[in-house]
C-alpha positions as CSV (number, residue, x, y, z in Angstrom):
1,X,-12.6,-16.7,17.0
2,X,-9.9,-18.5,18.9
3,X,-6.4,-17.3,19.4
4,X,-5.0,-18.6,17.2
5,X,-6.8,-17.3,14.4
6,X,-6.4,-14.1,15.4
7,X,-2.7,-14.3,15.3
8,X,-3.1,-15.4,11.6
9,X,-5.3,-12.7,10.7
10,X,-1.9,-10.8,12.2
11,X,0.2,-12.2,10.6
12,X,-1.5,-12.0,7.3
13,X,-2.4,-8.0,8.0
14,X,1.5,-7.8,8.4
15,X,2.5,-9.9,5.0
16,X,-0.6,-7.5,2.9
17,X,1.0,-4.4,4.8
18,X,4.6,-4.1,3.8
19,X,4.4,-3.6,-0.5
20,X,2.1,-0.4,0.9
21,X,4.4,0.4,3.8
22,X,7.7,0.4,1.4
23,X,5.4,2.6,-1.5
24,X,3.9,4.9,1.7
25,X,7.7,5.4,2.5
26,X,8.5,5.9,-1.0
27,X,6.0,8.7,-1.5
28,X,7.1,9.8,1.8
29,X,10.7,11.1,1.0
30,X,9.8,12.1,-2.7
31,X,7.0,14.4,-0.8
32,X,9.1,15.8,1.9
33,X,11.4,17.3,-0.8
34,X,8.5,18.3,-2.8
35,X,7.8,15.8,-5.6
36,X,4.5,14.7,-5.6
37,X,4.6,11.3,-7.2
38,X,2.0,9.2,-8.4
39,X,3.8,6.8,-10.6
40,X,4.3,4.8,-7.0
41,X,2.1,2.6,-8.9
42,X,3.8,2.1,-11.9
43,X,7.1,1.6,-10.6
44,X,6.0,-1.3,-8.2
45,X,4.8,-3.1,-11.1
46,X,7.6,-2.5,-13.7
47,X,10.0,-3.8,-10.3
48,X,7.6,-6.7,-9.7
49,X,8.1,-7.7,-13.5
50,X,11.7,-7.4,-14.4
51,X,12.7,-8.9,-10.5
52,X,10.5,-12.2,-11.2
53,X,11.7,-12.1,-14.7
54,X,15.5,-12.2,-13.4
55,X,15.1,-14.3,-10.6
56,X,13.8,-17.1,-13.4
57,X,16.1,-16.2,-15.9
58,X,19.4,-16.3,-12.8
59,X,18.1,-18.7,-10.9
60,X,18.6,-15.8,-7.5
61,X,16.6,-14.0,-6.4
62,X,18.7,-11.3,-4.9
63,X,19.9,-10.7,-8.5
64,X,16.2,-10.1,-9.4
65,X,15.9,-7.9,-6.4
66,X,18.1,-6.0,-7.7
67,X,17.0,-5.8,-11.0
68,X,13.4,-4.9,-9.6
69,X,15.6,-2.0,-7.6
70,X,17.2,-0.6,-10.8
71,X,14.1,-0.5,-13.2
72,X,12.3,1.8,-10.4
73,X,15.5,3.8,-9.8
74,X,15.5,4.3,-13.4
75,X,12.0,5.5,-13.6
76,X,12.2,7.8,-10.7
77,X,15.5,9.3,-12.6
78,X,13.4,9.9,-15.7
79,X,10.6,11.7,-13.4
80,X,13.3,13.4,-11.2
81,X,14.2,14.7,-15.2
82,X,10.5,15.4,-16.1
83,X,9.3,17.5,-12.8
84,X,12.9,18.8,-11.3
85,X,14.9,19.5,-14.5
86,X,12.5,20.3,-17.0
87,X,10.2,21.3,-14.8
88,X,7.4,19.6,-16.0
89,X,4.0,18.8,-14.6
90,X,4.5,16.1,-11.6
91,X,1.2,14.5,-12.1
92,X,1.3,14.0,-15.6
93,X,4.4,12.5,-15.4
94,X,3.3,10.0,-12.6
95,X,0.7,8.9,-14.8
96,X,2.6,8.6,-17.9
97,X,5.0,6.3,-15.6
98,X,1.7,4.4,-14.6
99,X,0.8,3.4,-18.0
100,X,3.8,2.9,-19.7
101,X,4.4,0.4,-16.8
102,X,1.0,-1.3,-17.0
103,X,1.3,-2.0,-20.8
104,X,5.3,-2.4,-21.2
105,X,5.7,-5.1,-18.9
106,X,2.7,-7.3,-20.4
107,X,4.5,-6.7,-24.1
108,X,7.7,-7.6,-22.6
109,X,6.3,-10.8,-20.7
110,X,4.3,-12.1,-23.7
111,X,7.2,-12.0,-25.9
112,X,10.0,-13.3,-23.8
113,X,8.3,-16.0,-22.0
114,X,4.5,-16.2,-24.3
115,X,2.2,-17.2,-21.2
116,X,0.0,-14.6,-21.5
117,X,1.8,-12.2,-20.1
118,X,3.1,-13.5,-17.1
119,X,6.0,-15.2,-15.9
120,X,7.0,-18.8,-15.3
121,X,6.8,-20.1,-11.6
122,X,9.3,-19.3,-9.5
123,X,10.6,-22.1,-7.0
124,X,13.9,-22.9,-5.3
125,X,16.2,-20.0,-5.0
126,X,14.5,-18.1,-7.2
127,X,12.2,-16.7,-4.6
128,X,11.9,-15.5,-0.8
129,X,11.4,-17.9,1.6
130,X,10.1,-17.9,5.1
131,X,12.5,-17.4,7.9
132,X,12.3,-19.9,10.6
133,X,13.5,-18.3,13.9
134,X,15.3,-20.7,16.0
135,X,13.2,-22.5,18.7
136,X,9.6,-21.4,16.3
137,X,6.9,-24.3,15.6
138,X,6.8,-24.8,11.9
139,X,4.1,-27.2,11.5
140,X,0.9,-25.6,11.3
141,X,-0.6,-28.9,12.7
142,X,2.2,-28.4,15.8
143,X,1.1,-24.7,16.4
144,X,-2.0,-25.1,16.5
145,X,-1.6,-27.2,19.4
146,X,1.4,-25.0,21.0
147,X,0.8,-22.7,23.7
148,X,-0.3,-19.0,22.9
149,X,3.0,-17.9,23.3
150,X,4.4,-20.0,21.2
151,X,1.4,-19.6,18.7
152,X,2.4,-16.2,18.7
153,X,6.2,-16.3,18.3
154,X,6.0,-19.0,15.4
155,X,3.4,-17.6,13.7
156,X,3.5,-13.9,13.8
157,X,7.1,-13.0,14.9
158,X,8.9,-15.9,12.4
159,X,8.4,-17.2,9.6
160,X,8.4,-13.8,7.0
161,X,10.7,-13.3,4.1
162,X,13.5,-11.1,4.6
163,X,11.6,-8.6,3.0
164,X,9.1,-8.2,5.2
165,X,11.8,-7.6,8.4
166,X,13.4,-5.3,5.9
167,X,10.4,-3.3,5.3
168,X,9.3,-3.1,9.7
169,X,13.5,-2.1,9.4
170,X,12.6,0.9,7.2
171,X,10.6,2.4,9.6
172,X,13.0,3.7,12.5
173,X,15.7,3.9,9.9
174,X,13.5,6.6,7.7
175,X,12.1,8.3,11.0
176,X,15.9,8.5,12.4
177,X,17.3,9.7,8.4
178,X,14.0,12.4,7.9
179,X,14.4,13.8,12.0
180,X,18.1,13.5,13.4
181,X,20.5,13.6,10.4
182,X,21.4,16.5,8.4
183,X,20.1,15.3,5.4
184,X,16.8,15.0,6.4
185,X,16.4,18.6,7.4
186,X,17.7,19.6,4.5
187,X,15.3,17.5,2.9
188,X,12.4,18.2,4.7
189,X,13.1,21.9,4.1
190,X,13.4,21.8,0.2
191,X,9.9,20.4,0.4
192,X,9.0,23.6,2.7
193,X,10.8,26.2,1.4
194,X,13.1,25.4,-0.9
195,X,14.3,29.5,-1.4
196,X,15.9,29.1,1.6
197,X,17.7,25.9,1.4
198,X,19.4,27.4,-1.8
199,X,20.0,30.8,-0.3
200,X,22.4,29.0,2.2
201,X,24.1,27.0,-0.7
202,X,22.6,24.0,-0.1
203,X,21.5,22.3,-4.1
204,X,17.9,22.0,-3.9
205,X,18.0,20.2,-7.2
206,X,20.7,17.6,-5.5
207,X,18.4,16.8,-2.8
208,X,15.2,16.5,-4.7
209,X,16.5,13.9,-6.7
210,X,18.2,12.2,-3.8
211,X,14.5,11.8,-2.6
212,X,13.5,10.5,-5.9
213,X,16.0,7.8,-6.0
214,X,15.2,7.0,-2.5
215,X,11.5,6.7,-3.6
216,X,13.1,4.3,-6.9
217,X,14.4,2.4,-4.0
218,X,12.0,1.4,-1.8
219,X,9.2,1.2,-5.1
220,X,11.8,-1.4,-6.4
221,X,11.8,-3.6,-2.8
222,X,7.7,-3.7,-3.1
223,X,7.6,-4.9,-6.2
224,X,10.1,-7.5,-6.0
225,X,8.4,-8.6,-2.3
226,X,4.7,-9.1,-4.8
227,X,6.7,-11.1,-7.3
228,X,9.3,-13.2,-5.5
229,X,7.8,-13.4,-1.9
230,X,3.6,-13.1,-1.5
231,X,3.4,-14.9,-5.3
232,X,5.8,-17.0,-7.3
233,X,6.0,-14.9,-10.1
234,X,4.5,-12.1,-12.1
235,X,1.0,-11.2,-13.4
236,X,-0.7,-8.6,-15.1
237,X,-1.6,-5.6,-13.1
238,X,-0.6,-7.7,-9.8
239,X,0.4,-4.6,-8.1
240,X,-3.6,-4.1,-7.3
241,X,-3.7,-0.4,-7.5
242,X,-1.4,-0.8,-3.8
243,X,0.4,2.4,-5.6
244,X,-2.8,4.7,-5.2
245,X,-3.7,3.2,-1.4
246,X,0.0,4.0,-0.3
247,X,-0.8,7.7,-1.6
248,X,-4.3,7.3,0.7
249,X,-2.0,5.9,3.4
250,X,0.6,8.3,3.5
251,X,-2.0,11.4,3.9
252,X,-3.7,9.2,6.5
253,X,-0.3,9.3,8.1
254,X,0.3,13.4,7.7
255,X,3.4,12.4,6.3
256,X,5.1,10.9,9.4
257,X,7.0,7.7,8.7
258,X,5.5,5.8,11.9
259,X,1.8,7.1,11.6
260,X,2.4,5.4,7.9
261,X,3.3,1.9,10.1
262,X,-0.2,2.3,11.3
263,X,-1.9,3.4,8.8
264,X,-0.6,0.5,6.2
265,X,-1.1,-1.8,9.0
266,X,-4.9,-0.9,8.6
267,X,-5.2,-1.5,5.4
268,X,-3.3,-4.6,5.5
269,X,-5.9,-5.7,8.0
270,X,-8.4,-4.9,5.5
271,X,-6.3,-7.2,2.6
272,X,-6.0,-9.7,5.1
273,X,-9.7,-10.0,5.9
274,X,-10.5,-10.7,2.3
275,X,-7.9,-13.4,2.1
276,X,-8.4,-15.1,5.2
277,X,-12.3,-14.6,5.4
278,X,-14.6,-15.0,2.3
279,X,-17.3,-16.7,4.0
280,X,-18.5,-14.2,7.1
281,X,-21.5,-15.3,8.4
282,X,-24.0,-12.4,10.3
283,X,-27.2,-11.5,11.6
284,X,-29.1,-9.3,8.9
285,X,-29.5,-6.6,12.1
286,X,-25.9,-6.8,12.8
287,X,-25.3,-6.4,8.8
288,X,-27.7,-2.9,8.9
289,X,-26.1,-2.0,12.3
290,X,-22.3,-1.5,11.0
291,X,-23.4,-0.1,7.7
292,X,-26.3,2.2,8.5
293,X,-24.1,3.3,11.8
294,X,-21.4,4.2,9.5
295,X,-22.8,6.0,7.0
296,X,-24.3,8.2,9.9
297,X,-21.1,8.9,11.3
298,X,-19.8,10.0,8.1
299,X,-22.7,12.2,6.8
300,X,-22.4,13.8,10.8
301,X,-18.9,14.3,10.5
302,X,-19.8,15.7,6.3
303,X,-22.3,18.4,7.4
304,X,-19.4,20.4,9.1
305,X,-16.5,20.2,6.4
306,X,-16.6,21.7,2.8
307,X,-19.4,21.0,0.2
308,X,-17.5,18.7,-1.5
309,X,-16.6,16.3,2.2
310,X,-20.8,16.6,2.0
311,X,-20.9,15.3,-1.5
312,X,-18.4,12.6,-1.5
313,X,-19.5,11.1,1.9
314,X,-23.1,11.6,1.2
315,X,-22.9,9.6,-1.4
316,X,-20.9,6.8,-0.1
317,X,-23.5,6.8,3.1
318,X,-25.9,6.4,0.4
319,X,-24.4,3.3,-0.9
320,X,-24.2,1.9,2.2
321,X,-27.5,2.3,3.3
322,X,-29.0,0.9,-0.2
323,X,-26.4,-2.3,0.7
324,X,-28.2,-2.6,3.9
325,X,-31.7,-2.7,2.9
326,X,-31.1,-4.7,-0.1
327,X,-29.3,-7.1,2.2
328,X,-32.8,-6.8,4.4
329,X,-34.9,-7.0,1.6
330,X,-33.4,-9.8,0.0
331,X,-33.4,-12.1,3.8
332,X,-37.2,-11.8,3.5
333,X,-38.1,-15.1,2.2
334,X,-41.2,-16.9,4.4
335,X,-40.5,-14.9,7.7
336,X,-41.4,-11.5,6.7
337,X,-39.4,-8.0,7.1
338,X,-38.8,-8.5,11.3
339,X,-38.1,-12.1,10.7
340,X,-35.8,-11.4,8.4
341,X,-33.7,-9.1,10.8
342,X,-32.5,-12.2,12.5
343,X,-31.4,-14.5,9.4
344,X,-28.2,-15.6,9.1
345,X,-26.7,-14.7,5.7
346,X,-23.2,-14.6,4.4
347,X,-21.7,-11.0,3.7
348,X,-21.3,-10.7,0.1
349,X,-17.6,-10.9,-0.7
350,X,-17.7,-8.2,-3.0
351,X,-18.4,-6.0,-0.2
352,X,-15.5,-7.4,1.8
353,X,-13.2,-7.2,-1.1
354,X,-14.4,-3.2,-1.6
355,X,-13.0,-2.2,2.2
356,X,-9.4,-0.9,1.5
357,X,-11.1,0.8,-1.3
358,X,-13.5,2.6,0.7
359,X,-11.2,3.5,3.4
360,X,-8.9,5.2,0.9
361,X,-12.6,7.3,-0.2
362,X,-13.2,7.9,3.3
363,X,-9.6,9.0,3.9
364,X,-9.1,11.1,0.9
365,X,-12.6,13.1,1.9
366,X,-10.4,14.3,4.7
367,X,-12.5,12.3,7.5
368,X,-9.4,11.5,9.5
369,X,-8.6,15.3,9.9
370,X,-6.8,18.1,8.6
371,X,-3.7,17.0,6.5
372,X,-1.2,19.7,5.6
373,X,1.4,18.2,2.5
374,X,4.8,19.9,2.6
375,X,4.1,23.6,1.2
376,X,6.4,23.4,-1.5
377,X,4.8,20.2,-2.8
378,X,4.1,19.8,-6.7
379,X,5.9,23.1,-7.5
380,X,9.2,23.3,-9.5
381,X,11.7,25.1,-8.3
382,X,12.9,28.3,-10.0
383,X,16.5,29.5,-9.0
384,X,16.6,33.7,-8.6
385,X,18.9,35.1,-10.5
């Protein structure tokens, strides 16, 4: 793998990283002040819809960014009403967001533009574009050539939509808003003890759906960057289930905005792997190596949490370990079981495909630690009288 492919493989970890980085924020705020919310999912998709949708019907796309923006605010508003005003069950309202997204916006598409449920193509102004820095290489066939400087400052510093610059932006900007303004202590207190925060006069319901619109927000920018940026328009469930790995992402990240940078990097990395590699070629041994060394790892690191860390990563190591010997088995051929250990065989892109999906098991079965959600989380709050 030369250098230049690996900044590639960057870039594209970057480009798969920022729709989960702008959800993993999302879920970020609404958590801090308490609302769990798993409609993250929902919301992308029903923004993804209605800002490919308006960018078609306008001709801009920053009037179909903001559409995207306003559909999520407007389902955050009705689960601010569901879970903060009525007091309702957060969850349930998360998924009822999640499926009235994923069948509404199919209705909507097959009747307004009758292609199955998608939208038209989106060209012209009608979607983001790459930004060329001044002095970057834009011809692949002219940076693959350049120096590895320049490889790297054409490839994986320009060339993004505005989205993505605006997404790395929201990083610092949610760190500096959460830890060294006002509002964000406030904030993070309602999601700690929100008693408190309303015994010094401060609304708890005011900031709680603050935090939901701010989730709205941010939901609304990563659906519009799937729609008008990484694809030319909408399809059906193109959100990918990115709204459940943001959730995986954002415990993986204890709830701090820049451990979320990393962690979304990661599983952009993994996203990225699958689109840029879906023909890896390895040694069978090397194949039984990383799979039957990890599911060792994780049944080692199972025996000494709870029964049900044992259960879930025992039977993922499992898996794993039947993967590898089926992989072993089925290299026999002519050369017999040690031969076999030494064929060269493609790793099956199903298995390649499967990685964010197993990370988010892996994460949610607690193996990256002890992760402690803001103690007032999921609870509505009831004011003393």
């Amino acid at each position: 793998m030369d250098f230049f492919t690996i900044v590639q493989l960057g870039d594209a970890s970057i480009r798969m990283a920022i729709p989960l980085l702008l959800a993993c924020l999302a879920g970020l705020f609404s958590e801090r002040a308490g609302i769990f919310d798993i409609g993250l999912e929902g919301k992308m998709l029903a923004a993804a819809f209605l800002s490919a949708a308006v960018s078609f019907a306008s001709g801009n796309v920053w009037v179909g960014l903001l559409a995207g923006i306003g559909i999520s605010v407007v389902l955050s508003i009705i689960h601010g009403l569901a879970s903060i005003t009525f007091r309702g069950n957060q969850l349930i309202s998360g998924v009822a967001i999640n499926f009235f997204a994923a069948g509404l916006t199919v209705v909507i598409a097959q009747g307004w533009f009758a292609q199955g449920g998608r939208t038209p193509s989106l060209s012209g102004a009608a979607r983001f574009d790459g930004l060329d820095f001044p002095g970057a290489v834009t011809r692949m066939r002219d940076k693959m050539q350049a120096s590895p400087g320049m490889q790297f400052y054409s490839e994986f510093i320009s060339g993004h939509s505005i989205l993505v610059y605006i997404g790395l932006l929201m990083v610092p900007l949610s760190w500096f808003v959460l830890y060294r303004t006002r509002f964000g202590l406030r904030l993070r207190a309602v999601g700690e003890a929100p008693e408190a925060v309303d015994t010094a006069g401060i609304s708890v319901v005011g900031l709680r759906y603050s935090a939901v619109i701010i989730c709205g927000i941010l939901c609304g920018i990563a659906g519009a960057y799937l729609s008008t940026a990484v694809q030319a328009g909408f399809t059906k469930d193109m959100t990918a289930n990115r709204g459940f790995i943001a959730l995986a992402a954002l415990i993986f990240a204890k709830w701090r905005p820049w451990y979320a940078l990393g962690a979304c990097l990661l599983f952009g990395l993994f996203f990225a792997i699958d689109n840029r590699f879906q023909n890896i070629q390895l040694q069978v041994v090397w194949i039984i190596v990383l799979l039957v060394g990890a599911s060792v790892a994780m049944v080692l690191y199972a025996v000494k949490r709870e029964k049900i860390d044992v259960i879930v990563l025992g039977g993922l190591s499992a898996v794993l370990t039947a993967i590898a010997l089926a992989t072993w088995l089925g290299s026999t051929g002519d050369v017999g079981l040690a031969g076999a250990l030494f064929e060269t065989v493609k790793v099956p892109s199903q298995l390649i495909q499967s990685l964010p999906y197993l990370f988010v098991v892996i994460v949610l079965a607690g193996f990256v630690g002890k992760a402690i959600p803001p103690r007032a989380g999921g609870e509505p709050y009831v004011k003393e009288r």
